[in-house]
N, C-alpha and C positions, 0 to 999 in steps of 0.2 A: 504494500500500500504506500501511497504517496504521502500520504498524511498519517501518522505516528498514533496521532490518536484515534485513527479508525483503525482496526482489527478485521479481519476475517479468517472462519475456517467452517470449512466443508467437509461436513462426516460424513461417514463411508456409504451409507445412501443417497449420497448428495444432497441430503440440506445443507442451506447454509447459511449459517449464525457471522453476522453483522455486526458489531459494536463500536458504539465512540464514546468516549470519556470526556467528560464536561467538568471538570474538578472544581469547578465554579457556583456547581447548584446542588440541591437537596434532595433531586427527586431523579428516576427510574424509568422512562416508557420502555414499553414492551410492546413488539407488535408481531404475531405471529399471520404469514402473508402467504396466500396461497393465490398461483397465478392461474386464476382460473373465473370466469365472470358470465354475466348474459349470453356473451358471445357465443359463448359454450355451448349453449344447450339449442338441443334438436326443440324443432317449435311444440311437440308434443310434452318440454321439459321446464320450457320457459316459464321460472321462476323459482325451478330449485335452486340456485346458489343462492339467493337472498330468505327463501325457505330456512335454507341449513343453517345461515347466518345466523336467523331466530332462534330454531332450533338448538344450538352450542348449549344456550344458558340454559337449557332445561332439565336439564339435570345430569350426574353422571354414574357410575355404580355406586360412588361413596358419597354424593353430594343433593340432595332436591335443589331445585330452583333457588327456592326459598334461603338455603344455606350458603348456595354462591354468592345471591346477594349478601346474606348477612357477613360472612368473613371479608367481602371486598371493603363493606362499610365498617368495620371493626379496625381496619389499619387504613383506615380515610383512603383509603383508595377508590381509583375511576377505572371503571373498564365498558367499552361498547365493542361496538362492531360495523361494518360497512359493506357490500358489494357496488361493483363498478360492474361496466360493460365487459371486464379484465382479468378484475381482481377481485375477492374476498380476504378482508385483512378484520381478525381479532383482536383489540390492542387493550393496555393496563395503561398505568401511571401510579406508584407510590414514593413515599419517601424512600430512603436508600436503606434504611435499616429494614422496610419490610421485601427486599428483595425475593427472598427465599419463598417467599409467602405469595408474593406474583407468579413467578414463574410454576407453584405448583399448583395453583390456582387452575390458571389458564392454561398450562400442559395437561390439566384435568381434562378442562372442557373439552379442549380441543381432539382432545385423541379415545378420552373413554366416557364421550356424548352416547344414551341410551338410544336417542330418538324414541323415545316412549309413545305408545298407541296416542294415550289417552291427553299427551299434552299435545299432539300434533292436531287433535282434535282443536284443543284450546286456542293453540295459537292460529291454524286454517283463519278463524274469525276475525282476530287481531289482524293479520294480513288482508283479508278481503275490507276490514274498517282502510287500514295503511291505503289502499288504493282506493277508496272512495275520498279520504282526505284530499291526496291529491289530485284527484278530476273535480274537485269543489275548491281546488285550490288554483285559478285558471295562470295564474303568472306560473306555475310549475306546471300544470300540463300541456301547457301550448310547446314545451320542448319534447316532452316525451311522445307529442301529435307531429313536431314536427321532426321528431329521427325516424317516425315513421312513415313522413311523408320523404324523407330523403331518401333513406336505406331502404324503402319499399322494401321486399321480401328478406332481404336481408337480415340476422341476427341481431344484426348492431342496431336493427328498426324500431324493436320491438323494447316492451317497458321491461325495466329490472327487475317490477315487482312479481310480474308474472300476468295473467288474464285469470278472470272467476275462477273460467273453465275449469283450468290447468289447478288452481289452488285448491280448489272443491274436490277434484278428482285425486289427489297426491295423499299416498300412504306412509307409514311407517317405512316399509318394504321400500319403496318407490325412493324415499333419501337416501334411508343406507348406502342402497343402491349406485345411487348415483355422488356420493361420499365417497365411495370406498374405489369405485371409478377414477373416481378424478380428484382426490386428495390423493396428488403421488408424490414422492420426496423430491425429486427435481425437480419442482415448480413450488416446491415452499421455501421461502426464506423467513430466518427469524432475526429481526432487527433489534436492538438494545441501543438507548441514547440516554447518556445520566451520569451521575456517581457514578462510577463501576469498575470495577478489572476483568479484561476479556478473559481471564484463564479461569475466573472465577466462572462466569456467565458459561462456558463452557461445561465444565464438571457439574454445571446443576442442568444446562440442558440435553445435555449428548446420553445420559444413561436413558432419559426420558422419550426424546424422540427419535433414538436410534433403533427405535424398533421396528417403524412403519416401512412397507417394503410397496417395489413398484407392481400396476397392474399391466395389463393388456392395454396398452397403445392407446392413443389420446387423438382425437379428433381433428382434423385441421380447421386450422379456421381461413374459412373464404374471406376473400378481398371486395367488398365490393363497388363500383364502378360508381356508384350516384346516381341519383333520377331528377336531376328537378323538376318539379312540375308546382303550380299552386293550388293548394286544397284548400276548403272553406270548410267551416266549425260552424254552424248558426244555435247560438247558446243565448238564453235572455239572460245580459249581464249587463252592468253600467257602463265595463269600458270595451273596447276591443283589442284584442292581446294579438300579435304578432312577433312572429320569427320569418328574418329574411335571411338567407343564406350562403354558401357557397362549399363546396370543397375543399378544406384544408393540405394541411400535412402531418404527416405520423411523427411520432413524441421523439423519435431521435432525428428527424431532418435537421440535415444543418443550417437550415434555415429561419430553428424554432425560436432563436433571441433575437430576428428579423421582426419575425411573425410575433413576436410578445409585445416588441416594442410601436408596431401597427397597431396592436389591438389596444394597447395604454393611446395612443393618439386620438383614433377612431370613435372609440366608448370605454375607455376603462378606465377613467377616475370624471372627477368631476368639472376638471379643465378640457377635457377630453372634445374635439366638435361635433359629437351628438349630444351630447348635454348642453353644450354650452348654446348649439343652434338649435334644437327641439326643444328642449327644457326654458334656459336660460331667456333666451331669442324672440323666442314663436310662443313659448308658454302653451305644445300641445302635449307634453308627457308630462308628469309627475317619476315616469321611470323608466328610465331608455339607456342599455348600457351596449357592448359587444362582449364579444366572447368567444373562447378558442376550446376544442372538446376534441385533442386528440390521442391517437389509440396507437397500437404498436406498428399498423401499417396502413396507415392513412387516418383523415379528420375532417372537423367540420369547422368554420367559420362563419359565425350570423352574428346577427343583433335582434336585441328583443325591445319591444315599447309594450306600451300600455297608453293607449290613446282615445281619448272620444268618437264617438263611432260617425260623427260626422267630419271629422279632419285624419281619416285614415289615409285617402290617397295624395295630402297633402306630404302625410309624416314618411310613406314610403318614397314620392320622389325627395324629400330629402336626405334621406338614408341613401339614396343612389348616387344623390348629386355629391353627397361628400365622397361615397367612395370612389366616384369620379374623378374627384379633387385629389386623392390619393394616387391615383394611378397615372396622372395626364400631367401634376408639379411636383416634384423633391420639396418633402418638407422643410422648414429652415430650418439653421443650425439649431437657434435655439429651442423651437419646439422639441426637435430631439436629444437636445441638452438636456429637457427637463423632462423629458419620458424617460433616459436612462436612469437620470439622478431617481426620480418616480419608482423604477424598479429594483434599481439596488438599495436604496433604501426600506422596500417592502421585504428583500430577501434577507438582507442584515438585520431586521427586527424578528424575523420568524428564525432567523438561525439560533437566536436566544430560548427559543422553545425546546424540551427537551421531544416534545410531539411532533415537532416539523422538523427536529432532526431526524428522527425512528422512522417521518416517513421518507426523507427525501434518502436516507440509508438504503431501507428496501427497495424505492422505485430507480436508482440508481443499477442497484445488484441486478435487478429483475431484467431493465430494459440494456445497459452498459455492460455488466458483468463487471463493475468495478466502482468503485468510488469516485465521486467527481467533488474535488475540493471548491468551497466555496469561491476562493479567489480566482480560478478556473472560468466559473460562471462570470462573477463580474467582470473579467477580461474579456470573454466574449461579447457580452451586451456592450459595454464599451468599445466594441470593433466595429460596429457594426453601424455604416457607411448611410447617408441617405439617399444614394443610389440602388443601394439592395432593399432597402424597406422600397421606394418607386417598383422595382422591376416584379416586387413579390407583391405588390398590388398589382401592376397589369396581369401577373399569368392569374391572380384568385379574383379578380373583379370583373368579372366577365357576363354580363347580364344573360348569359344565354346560359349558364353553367347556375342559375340562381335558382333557389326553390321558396318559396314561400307561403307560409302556414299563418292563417288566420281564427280567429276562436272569437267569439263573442256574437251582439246583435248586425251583424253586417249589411251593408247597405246596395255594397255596388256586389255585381256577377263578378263571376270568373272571369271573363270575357274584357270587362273593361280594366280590372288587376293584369292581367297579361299583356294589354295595351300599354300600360305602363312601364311594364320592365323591357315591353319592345321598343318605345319612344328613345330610350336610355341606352 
């Protein structure tokens, strides 16, 4: 390793345990990370990773529900969980004295989860509530409406959470199943960011999960190609929600501290000119940001508003006209003066976390195979030219390459939405 304080080693199944030492703070994350997500799953499957993710904390041979939570909250400790389109990651956080106490915690759950009949029952309902939230939640499901207007058929299309369907129809049998599948030891990694000594962190985790051994072959995941097309949502709501889009680039392009420092210009803080011209300007959003959503071999690039349903096809030709403005002038120095300053300072504040080190440890391992030292990053962002941010807006701003998802009470056809983005 390049940096002294991060560690790695890979035992003989191929996990591999991650560590950085922070002698600085008080505290422990632990994230145990299985490279494995929505993508995943056959559409008859869609939604067991986030399933299993529930499922972890419900008990283990030696543990009820009830008792994980209770010991997590006996040593103040935090623990959740997450899946992605990718990933499914476990994570802790305690003081440093209660290390021993995390790691057998959560190498509980993780490895000797029952999946019990009668809690899967339990949680099925929890789940089908989780997706009812967010389809009454329209600022979060006009994206999940609109990966599925992009990726059409595609895996990456479809929600994390899964469909009724699929959640109503899923067994005990049916997780295991697909657990035992595809929890394989090459594609786990286990990250540690804190207090710690790597030899230490080693000796408490190697006896533990050097048990799990690999199965039968892993599924490829498809690439897919993008549809744009514009689909309409007609929902009685006060505002109307939009995602405009494009094709991105995949999470190791070397293009991505280009494309971060676009997306801070375009919509990503609050100097940004979608805010400052929708928001600020025109006074037609109260919330209109951009946004970058990429995955190990390709992405998406949109923006999303919230706009009154009679100044929709105002707020989309402005959305175009900037990104116009992107692609046709080199921003000035300064403006990109202050998008870097903007980003290295967002990244130098989360380095402080012992939770954004754990993860950036693991997404580092999973996607690089190696550690990428902070000063790494910020030399790169500071490389990076206002010529190459110009040329990575003409190839992704391409109004023919553009898909857009609308959700609310809508006024205008499809017809005259598609006039629009052909005007442009």
């Amino acid at each position: 390793m390049s940096n002294q304080t991060v560690k790695k080693t890979t035992l003989e199944n191929g996990i591999r345990i991650v560590t950085k030492n922070m002698p600085y703070v008080r505290s422990i994350s632990m994230g145990v990370w299985v490279h494995v997500g929505a993508r995943d799953e056959k559409l008859s499957e869609n939604g067991l990773s986030h399933f299993i993710e529930h499922m972890i904390f419900k008990g283990t041979g030696k543990r009820s529900s009830f008792q994980i939570a209770k010991e997590f909250d006996a040593i103040g400790g935090h623990t959740n969980a997450f899946t992605t389109m990718e990933h499914t990651c476990y994570h802790a956080k305690v003081v440093d004295s209660h290390l021993t106490n995390m790691v057998d915690i959560l190498s509980d759950i993780f490895l000797n989860s029952v999946f019990d009949a009668t809690e899967v029952e339990k949680e099925r309902f929890v789940i089908l509530q989780e997706i009812g939230m967010v389809e009454d939640t329209p600022d979060e499901y006009i994206h999940v409406l609109f990966g599925n207007n992009f990726w059409s058929e595609n895996s990456l299309g479809r929600s994390i959470l899964g469909s009724r369907e699929n959640i109503i129809s899923f067994n005990s049998n049916t997780i295991k199943s697909f657990f035992t599948h595809f929890y394989q030891p090459e594609r786990i990694v286990i990250s540690f960011a804190g207090k710690l000594n790597h030899d230490e962190i080693v000796d408490l985790v190697e006896p533990l999960f050097s048990s799990i051994r690999s199965s039968n072959g892993f599924p490829e995941r498809i690439t897919p190609q993008g549809c744009p097309a514009i689909k309409l949502h007609q929902k009685e709501l006060e505002q109307v929600h939009l995602c405009l889009g494009t094709k991105g680039i995949s999470i190791t392009d070397p293009q991505r501290y280009a494309l971060s420092l676009l997306n801070t210009i375009l919509g990503g803080n609050m100097s940004s000119r979608l805010f400052q011209e929708i928001r600020e300007n025109r006074g037609l959003a109260y919330s209109v940001f951009s946004f970058i959503s990429s995955h190990v071999d390709t992405g998406l690039f949109g923006v999303y508003a919230g706009i009154d349903p009679n100044k929709t096809s105002e707020a989309i030709e402005v959305i175009i006209e900037e990104m116009n403005q992107l692609k046709t002038k080199p921003v000035n120095a300064d403006e990109l003066h202050d998008a870097v300053e903007h980003t290295k300072g967002s990244l130098m504040l989360a380095s402080e976390s012992t939770d954004n080190q754990m993860v950036r440890l693991a997404q580092n391992e999973i996607h690089f195979g190696r550690h990428i030292p902070l000063l790494e990053v910020l030399a790169e962002i500071e490389s990076v030219t206002t010529d190459e941010i110009l040329h990575l807006a003409e190839s992704l701003f391409q109004t023919k390459q553009m898909g857009l998802t609308v959700l609310g009470p809508i006024k205008k056809t499809k017809t005259l939405y598609d006039d629009i983005l052909k005007l442009h």
